[in-house]
MIKELO-714428 format. One line per field, with one value per residue: residue number from 1; chain; residue in one letter; x, y, z of N, C-alpha, C, CB in turn. Coordinates in nm, 4 decimals. Last residue first. Glycine has a CB too. Layout:
BEGIN
bapa <- (NUM;...);
drense <- (A;...);
nugu <- (A;...);
n.xx <- (X;...);
n.yy <- (Y;...);
n.zz <- (Z;...);
ca.xx <- (X;...);
ca.yy <- (Y;...);
ca.zz <- (Z;...);
c.xx <- (X;...);
c.yy <- (Y;...);
c.zz <- (Z;...);
cb.xx <- (X;...);
cb.yy <- (Y;...);
cb.zz <- (Z;...);
***
This chain:
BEGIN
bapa <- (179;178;177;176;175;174;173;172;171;170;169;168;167;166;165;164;163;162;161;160;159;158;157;156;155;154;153;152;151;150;149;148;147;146;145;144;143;142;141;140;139;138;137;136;135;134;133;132;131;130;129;128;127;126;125;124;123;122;121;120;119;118;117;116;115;114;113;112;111;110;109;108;107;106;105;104;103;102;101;100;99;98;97;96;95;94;93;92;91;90;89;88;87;86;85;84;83;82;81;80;79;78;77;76;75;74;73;72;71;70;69;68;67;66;65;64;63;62;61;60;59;58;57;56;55;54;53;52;51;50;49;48;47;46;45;44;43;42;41;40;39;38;37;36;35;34;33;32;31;30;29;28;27;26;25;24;23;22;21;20;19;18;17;16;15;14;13;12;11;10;9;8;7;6;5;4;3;2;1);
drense <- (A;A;A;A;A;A;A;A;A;A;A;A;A;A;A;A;A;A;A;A;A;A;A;A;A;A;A;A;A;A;A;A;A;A;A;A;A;A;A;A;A;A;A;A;A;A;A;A;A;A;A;A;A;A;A;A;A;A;A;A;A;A;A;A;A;A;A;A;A;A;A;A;A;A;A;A;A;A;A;A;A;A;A;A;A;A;A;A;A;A;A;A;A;A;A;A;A;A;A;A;A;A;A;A;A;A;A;A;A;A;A;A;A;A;A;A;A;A;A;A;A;A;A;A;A;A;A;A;A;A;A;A;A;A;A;A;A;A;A;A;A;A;A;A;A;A;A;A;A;A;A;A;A;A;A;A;A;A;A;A;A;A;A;A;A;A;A;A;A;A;A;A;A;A;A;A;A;A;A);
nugu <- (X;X;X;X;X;X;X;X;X;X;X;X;X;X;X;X;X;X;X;X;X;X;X;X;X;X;X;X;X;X;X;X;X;X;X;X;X;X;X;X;X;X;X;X;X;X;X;X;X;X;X;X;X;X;X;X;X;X;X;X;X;X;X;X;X;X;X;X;X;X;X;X;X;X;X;X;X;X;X;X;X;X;X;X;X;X;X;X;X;X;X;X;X;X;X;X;X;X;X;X;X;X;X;X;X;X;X;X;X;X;X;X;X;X;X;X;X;X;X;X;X;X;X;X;X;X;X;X;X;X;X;X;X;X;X;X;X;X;X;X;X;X;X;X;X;X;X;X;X;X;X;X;X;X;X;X;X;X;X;X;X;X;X;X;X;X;X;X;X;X;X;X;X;X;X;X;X;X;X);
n.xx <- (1.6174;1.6516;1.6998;2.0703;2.2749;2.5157;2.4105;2.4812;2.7713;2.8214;2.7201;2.9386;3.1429;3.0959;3.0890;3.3795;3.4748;3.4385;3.6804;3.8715;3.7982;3.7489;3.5490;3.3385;3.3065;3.2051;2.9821;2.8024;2.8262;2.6841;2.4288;2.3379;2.2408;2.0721;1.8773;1.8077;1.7345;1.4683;1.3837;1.3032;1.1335;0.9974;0.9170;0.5621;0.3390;0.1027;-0.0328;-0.0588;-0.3115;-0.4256;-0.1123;-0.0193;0.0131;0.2367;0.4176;0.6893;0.7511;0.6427;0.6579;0.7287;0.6716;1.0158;1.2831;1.4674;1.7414;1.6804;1.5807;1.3191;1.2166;1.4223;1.4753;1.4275;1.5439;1.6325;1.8857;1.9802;1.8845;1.9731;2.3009;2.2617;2.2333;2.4536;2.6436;2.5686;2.6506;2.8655;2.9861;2.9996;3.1131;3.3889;3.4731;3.4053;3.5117;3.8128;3.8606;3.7713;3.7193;3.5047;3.3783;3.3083;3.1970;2.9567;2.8624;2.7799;2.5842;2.3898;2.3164;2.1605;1.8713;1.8558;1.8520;1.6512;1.4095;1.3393;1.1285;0.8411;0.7101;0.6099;0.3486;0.2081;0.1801;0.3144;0.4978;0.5530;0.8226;0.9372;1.0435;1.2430;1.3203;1.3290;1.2537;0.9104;1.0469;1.0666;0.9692;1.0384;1.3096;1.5532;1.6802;1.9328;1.9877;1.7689;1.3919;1.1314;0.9347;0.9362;1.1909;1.4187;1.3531;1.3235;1.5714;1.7335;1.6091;1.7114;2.0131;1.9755;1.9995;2.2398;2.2496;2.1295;2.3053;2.4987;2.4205;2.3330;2.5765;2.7368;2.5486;2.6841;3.0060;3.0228;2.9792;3.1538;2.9753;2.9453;2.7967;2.5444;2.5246;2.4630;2.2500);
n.yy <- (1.4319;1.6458;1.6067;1.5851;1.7144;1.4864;1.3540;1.5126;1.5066;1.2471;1.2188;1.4513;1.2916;1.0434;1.2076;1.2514;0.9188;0.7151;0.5615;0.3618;0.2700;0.4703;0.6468;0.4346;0.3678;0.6444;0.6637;0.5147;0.5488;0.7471;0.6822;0.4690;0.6772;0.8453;0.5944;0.5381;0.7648;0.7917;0.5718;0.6166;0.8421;0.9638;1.1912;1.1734;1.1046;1.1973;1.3331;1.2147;1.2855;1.0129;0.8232;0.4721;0.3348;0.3808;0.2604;0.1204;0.2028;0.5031;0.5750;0.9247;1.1211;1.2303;1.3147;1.5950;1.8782;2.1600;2.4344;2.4543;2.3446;2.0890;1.8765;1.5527;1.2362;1.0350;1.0881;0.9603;0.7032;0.5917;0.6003;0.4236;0.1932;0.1877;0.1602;-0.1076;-0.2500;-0.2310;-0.2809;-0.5954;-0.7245;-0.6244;-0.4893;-0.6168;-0.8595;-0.7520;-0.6644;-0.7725;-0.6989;-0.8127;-0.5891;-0.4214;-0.5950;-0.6489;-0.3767;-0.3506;-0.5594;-0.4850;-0.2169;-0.2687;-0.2897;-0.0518;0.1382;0.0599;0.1013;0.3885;0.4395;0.2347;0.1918;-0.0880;-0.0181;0.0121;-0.2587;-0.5234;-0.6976;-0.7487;-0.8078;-0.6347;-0.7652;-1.0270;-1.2287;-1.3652;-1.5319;-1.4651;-1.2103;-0.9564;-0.6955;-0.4285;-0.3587;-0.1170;0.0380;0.2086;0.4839;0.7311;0.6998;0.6239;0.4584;0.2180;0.1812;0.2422;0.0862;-0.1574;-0.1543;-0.2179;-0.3866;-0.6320;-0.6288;-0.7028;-0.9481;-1.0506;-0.9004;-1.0772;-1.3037;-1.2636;-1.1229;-1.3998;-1.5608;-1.3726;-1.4151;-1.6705;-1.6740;-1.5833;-1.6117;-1.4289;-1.2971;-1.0553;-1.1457;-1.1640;-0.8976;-0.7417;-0.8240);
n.zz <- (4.1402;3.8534;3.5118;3.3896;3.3878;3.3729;3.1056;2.9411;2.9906;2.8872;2.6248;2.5578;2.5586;2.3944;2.1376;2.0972;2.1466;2.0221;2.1998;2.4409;2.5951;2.8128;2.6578;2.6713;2.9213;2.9979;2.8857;2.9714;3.2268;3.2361;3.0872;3.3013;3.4818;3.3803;3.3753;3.6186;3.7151;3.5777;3.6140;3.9028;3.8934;3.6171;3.3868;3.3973;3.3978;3.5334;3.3365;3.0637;3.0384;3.2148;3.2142;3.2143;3.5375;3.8271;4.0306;3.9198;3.6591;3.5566;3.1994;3.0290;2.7979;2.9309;3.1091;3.0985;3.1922;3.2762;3.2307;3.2909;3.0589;2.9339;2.6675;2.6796;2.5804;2.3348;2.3154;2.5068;2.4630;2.2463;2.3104;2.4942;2.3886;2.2590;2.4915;2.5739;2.3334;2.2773;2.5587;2.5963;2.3353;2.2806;2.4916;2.7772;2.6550;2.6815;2.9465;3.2299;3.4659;3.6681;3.7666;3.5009;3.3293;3.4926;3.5003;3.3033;3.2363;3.3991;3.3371;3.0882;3.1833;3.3313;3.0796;2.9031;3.1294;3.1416;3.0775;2.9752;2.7931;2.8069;2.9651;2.7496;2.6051;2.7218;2.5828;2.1951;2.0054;1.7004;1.3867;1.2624;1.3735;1.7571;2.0388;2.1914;2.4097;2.4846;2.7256;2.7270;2.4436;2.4088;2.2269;2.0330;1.8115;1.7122;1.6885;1.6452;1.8125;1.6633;1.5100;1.6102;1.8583;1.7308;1.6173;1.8244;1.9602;1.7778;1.7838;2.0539;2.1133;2.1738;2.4196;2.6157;2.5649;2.7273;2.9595;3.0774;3.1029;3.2589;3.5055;3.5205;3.5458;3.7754;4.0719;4.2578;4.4392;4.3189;4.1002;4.2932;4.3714;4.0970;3.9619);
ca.xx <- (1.4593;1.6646;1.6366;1.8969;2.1871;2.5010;2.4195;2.3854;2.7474;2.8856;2.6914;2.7809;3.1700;3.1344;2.9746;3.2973;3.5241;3.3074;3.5750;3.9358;3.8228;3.8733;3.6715;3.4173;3.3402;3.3410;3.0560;2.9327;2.8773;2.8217;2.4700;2.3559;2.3704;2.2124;1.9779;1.8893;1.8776;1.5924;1.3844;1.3734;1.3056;0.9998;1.0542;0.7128;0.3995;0.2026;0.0549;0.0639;-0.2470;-0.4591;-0.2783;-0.0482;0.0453;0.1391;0.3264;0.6320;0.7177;0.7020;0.5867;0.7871;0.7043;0.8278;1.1973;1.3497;1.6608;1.7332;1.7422;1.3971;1.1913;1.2740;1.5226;1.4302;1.5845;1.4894;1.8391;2.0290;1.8601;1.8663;2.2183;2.2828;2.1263;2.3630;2.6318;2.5798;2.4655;2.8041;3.0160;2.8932;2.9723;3.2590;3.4654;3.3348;3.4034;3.7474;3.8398;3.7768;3.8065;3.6669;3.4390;3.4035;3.3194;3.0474;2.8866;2.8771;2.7309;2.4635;2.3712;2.3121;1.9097;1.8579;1.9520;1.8031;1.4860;1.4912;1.2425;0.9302;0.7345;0.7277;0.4733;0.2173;0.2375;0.1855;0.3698;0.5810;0.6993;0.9575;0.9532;1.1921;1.4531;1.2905;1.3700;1.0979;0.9943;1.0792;0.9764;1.0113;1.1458;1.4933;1.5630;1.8549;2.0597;1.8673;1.5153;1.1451;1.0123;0.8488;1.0645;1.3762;1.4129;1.2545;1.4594;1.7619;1.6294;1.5571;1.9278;2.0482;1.8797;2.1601;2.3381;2.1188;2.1197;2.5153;2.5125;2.2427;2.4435;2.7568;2.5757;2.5586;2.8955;2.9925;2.9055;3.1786;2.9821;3.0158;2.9196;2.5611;2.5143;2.5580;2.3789);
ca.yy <- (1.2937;1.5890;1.6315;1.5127;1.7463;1.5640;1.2697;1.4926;1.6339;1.2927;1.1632;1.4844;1.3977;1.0228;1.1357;1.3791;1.1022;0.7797;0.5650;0.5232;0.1944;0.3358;0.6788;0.4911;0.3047;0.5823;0.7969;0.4531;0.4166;0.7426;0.7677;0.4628;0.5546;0.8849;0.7071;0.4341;0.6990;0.9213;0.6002;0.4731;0.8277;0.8685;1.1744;1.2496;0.9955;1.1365;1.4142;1.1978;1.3999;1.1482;0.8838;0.6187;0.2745;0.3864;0.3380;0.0956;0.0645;0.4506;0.5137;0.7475;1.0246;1.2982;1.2393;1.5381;1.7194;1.9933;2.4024;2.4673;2.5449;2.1853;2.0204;1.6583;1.3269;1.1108;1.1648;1.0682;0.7814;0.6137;0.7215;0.6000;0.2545;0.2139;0.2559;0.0136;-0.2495;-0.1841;-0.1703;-0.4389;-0.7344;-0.7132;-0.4134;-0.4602;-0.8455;-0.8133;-0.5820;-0.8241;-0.6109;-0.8736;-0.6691;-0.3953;-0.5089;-0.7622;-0.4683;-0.2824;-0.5955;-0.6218;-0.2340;-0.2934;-0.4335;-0.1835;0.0810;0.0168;-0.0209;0.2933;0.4888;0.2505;0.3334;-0.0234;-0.1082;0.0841;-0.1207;-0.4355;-0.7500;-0.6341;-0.8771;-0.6496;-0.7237;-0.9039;-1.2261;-1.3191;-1.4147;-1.5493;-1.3392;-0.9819;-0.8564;-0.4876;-0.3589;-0.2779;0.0569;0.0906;0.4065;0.6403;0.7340;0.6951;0.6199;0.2358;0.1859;0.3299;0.2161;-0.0747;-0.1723;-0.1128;-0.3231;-0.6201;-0.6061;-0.5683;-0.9226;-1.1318;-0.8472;-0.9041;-1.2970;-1.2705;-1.0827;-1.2671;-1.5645;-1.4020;-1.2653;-1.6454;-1.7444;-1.4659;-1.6586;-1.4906;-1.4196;-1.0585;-1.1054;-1.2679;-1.0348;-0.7477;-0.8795);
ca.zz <- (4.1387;3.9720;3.6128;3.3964;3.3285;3.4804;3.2308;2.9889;3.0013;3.0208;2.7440;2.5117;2.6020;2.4967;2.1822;2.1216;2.2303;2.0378;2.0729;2.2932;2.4329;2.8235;2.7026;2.5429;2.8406;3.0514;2.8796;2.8410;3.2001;3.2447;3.0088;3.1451;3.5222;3.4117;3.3073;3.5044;3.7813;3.5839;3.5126;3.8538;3.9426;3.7071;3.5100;3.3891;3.3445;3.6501;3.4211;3.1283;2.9778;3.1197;3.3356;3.1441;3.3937;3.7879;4.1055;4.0696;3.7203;3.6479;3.3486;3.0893;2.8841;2.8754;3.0413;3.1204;3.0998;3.3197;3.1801;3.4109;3.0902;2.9842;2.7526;2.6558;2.6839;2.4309;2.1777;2.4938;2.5704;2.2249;2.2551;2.5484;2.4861;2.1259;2.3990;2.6522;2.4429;2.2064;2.4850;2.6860;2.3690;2.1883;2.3519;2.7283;2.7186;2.5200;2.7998;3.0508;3.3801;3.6111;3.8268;3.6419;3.3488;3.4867;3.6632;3.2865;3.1769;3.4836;3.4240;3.0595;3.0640;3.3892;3.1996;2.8885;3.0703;3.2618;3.0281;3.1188;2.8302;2.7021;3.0239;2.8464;2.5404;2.7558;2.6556;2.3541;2.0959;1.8626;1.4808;1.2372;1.2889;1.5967;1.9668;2.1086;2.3680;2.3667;2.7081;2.8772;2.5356;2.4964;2.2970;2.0883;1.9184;1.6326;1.7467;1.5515;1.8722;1.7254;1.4236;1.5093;1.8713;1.8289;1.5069;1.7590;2.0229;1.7754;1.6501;2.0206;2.1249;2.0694;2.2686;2.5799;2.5629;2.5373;2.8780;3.0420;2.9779;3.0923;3.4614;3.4991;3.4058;3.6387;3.9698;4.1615;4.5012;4.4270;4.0195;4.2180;4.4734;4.1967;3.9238);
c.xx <- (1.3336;1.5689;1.6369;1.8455;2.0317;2.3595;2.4059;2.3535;2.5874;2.7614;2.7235;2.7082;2.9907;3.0820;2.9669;3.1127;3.4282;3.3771;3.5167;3.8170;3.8745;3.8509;3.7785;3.5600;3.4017;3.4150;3.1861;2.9670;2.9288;2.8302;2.6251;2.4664;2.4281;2.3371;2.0661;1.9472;1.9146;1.7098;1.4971;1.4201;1.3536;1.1232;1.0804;0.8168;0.5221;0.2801;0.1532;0.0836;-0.1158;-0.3522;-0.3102;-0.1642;0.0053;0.1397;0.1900;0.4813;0.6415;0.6294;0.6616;0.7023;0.7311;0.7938;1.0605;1.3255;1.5765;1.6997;1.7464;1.5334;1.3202;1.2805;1.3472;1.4529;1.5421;1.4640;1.6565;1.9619;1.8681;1.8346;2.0579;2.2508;2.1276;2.2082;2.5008;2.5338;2.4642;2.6406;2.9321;2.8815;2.9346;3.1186;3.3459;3.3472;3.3495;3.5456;3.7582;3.7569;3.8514;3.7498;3.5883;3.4463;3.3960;3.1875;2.9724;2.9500;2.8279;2.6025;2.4605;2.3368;2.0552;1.9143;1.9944;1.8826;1.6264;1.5225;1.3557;1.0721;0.8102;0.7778;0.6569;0.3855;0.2730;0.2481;0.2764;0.4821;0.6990;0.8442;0.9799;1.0821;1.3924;1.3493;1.3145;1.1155;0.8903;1.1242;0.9777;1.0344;1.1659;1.3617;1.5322;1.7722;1.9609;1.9297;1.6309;1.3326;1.0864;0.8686;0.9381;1.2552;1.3577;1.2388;1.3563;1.6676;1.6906;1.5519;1.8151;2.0138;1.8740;2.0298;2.3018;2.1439;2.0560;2.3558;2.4539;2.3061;2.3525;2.6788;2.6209;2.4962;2.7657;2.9509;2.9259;3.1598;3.0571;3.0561;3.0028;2.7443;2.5685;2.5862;2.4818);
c.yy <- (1.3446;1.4899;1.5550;1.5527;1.6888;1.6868;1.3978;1.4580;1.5968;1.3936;1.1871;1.4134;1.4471;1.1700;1.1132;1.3023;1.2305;0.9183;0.6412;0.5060;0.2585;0.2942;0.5709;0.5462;0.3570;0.4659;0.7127;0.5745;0.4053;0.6578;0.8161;0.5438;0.5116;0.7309;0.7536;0.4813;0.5958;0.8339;0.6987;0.4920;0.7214;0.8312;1.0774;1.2303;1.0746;1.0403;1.3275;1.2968;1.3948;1.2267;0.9547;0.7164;0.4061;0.3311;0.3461;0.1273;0.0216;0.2961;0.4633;0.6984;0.9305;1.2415;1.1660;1.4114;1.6281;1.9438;2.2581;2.4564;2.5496;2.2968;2.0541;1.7843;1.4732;1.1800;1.1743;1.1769;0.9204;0.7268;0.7135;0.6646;0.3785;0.2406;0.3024;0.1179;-0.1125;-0.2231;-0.1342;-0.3416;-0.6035;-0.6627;-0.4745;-0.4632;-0.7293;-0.8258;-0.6374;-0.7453;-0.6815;-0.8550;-0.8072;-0.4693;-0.5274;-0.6901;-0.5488;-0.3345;-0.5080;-0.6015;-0.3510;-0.3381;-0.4216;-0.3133;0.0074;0.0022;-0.0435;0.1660;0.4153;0.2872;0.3163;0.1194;-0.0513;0.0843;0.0103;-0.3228;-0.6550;-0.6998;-0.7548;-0.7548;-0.7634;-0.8820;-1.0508;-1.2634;-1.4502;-1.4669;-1.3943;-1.1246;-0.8737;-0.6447;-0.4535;-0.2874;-0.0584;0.1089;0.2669;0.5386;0.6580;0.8078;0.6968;0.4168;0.2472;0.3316;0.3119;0.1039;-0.0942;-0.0898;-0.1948;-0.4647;-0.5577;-0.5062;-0.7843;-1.0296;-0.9113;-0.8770;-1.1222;-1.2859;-1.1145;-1.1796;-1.4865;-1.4429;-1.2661;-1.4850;-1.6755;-1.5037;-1.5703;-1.6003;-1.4920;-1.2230;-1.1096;-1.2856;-1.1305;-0.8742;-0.8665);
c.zz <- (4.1998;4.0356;3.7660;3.5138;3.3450;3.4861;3.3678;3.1032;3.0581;3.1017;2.8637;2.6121;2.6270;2.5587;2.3507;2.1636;2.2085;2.1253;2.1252;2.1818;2.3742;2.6795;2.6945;2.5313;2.7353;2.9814;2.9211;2.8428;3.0671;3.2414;3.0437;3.1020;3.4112;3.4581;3.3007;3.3998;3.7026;3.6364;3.4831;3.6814;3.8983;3.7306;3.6286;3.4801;3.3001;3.5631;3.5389;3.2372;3.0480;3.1117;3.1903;3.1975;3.3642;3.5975;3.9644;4.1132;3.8551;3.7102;3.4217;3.1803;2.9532;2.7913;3.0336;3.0349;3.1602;3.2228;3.1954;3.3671;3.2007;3.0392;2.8392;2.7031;2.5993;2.5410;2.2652;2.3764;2.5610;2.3447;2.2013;2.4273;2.5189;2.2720;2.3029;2.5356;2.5016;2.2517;2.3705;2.5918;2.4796;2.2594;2.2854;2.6072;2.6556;2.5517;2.6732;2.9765;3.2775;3.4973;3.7759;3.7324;3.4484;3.4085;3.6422;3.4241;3.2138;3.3694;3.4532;3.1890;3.0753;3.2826;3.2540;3.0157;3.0254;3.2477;3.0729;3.0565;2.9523;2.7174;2.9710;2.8990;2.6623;2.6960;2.6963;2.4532;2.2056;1.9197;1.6417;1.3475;1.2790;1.5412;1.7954;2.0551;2.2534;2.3440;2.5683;2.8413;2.6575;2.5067;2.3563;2.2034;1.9528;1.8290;1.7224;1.6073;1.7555;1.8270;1.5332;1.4764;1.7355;1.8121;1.6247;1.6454;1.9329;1.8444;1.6296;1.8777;2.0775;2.0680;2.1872;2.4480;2.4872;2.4896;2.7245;2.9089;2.9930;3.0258;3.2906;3.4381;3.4157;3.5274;3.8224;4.0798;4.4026;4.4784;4.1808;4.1637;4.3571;4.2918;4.0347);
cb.xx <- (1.4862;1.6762;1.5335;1.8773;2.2381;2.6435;2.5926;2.3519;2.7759;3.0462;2.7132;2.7304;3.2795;3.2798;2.9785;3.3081;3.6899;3.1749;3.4892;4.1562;3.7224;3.8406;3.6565;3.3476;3.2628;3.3165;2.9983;2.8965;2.7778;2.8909;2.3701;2.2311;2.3232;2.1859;1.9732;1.8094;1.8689;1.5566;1.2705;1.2386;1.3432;0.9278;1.0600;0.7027;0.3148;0.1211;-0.0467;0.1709;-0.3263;-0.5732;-0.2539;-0.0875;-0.0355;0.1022;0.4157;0.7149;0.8332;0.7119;0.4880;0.9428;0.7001;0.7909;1.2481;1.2513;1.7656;1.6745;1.8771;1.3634;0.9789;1.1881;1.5885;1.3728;1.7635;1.4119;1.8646;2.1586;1.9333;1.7933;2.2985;2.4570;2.1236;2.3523;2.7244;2.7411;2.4482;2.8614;3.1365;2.9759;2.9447;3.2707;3.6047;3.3994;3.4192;3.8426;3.9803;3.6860;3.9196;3.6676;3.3205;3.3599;3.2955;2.9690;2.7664;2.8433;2.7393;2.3492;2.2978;2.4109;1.8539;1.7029;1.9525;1.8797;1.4294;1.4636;1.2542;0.9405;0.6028;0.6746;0.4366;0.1096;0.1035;0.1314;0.4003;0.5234;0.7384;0.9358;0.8268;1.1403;1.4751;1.1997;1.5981;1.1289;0.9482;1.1567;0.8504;0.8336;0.9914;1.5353;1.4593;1.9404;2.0825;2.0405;1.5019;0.9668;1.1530;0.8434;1.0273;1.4333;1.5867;1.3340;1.4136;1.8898;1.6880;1.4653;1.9052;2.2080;1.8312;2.1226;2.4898;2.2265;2.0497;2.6262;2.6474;2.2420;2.3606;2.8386;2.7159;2.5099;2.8508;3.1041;2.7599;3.2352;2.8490;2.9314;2.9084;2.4464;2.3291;2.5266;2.4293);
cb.yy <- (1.1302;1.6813;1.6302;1.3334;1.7334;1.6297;1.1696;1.4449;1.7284;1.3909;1.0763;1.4299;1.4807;0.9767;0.9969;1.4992;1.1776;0.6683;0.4506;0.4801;0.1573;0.1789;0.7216;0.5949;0.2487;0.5316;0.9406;0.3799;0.3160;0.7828;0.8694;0.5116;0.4109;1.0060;0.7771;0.3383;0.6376;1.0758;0.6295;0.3241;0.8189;0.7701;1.2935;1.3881;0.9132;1.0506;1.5189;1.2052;1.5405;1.2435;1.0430;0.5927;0.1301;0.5280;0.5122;0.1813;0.0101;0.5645;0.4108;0.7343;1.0205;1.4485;1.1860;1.6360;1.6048;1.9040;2.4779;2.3654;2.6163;2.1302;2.1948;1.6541;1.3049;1.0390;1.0328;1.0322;0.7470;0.4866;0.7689;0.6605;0.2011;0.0171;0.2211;0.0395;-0.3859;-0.2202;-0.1830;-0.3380;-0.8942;-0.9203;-0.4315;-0.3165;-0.8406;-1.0434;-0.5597;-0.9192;-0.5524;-0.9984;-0.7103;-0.3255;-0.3876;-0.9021;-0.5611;-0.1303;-0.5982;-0.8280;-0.2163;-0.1647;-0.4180;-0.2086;0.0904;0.1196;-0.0498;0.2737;0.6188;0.0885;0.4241;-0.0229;-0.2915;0.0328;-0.0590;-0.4140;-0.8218;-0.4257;-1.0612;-0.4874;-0.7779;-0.8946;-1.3571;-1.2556;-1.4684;-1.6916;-1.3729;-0.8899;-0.9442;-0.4507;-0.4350;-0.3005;0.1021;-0.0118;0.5141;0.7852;0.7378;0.7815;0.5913;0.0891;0.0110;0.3158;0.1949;-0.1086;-0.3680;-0.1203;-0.3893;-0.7595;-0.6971;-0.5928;-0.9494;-1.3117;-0.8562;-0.8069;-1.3066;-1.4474;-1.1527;-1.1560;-1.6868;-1.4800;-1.1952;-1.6810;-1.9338;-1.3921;-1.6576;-1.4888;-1.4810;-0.9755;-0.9256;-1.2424;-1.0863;-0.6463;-0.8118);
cb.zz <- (4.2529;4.0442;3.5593;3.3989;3.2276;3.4849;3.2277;2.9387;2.8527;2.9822;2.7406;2.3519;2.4946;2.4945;2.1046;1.9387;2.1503;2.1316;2.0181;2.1642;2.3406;2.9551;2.8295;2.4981;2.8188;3.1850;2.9909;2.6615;3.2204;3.3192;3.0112;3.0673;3.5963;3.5593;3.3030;3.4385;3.9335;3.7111;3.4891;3.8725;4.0970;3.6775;3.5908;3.3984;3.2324;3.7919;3.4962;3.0334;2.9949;3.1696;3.5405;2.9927;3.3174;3.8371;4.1670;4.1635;3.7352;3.7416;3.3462;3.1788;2.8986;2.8138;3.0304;3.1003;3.0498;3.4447;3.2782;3.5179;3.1994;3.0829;2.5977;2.6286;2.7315;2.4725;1.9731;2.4768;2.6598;2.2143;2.1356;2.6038;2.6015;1.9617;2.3285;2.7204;2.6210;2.0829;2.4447;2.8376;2.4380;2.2083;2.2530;2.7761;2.8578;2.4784;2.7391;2.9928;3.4457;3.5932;3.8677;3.7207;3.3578;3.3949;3.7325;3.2611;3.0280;3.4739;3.4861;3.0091;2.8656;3.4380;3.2672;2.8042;2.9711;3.4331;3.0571;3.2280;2.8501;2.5549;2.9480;2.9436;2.4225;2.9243;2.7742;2.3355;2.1761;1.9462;1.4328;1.0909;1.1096;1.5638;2.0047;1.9920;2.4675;2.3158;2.7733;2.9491;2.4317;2.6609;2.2226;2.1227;2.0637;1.5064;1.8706;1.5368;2.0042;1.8001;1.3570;1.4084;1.8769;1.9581;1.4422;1.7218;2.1145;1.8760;1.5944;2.0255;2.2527;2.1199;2.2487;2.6579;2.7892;2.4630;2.9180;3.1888;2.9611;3.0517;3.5681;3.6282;3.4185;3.5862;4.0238;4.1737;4.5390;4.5276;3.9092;4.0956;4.5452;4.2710;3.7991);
***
């Protein structure tokens, strides 16, 4: 999104946008039905849009923790670049958000005090090994995270919502295992 929101194409960045949030219903059924977690969950591909049930293309795949991220990043991008409040409230704000706290509720503690996430595949390098040993904490996964988890830590803040939620995302956020 960046290159794109820099060159002030933002229509285009807007029909991702309202694509995303049409899609926020399915992403929160995800979430509950398939992880059994409150907030929203993106799968990798959810072609056609439907009234009930996710489409997934490779179950594996769906373990990539750093989806939400990547799915908000472009709205919180289109925020910031042309500071439409009504934007963030309607539509980023509640993508953002309902991604942090799926995030935030799969994030687990580990021996070391950090937060972890156990597990996830990393897009780049591998699909589920035995006994997930190479399916922990994949950086692309850890940095869409935390990117997530201040983004609506900040959002909430500027809307005035969610203040002790907000506060919890913050905190995590500084908390997630190092890359």
């Amino acid at each position: 999104a960046e290159p794109i929101l820099t060159l002030g194409r933002f229509e285009e960045v807007r029909a991702f946008a309202d694509m995303i949030h049409t899609l926020l219903p399915q992403a929160r059924e995800n979430a509950r039905d398939a992880y059994g977690l409150p907030g929203a969950m993106y799968p990798l591909v959810h072609f056609p849009l439907r009234c009930r049930g996710v489409a997934r293309a490779n179950i594996t795949w769906e373990l990539d923790l750093g989806l939400n991220g990547l799915v908000a990043k472009p709205l919180w991008l289109y925020w910031r670049h042309t500071g439409d409040r009504d934007f963030l409230e309607d539509l980023a704000y509640p993508v953002i958000a309902e991604g942090a706290r799926f995030c935030s509720a799969y994030l687990a503690e580990g021996e070391d005090g950090f937060l972890h996430l156990e597990p996830t595949v990393s897009p780049e390098h591998w699909g589920l090994t035995p006994h997930f040993e190479r399916n922990r904490d994949a950086t692309s996964a850890l940095t869409l995270t935390r990117y997530l988890l201040r983004a609506a830590a900040q959002a909430a803040r500027l809307l005035g919502r969610n203040g002790v939620e907000a506060a919890e995302w913050e905190t995590k956020a500084g908390r997630v295992a190092a890359y």
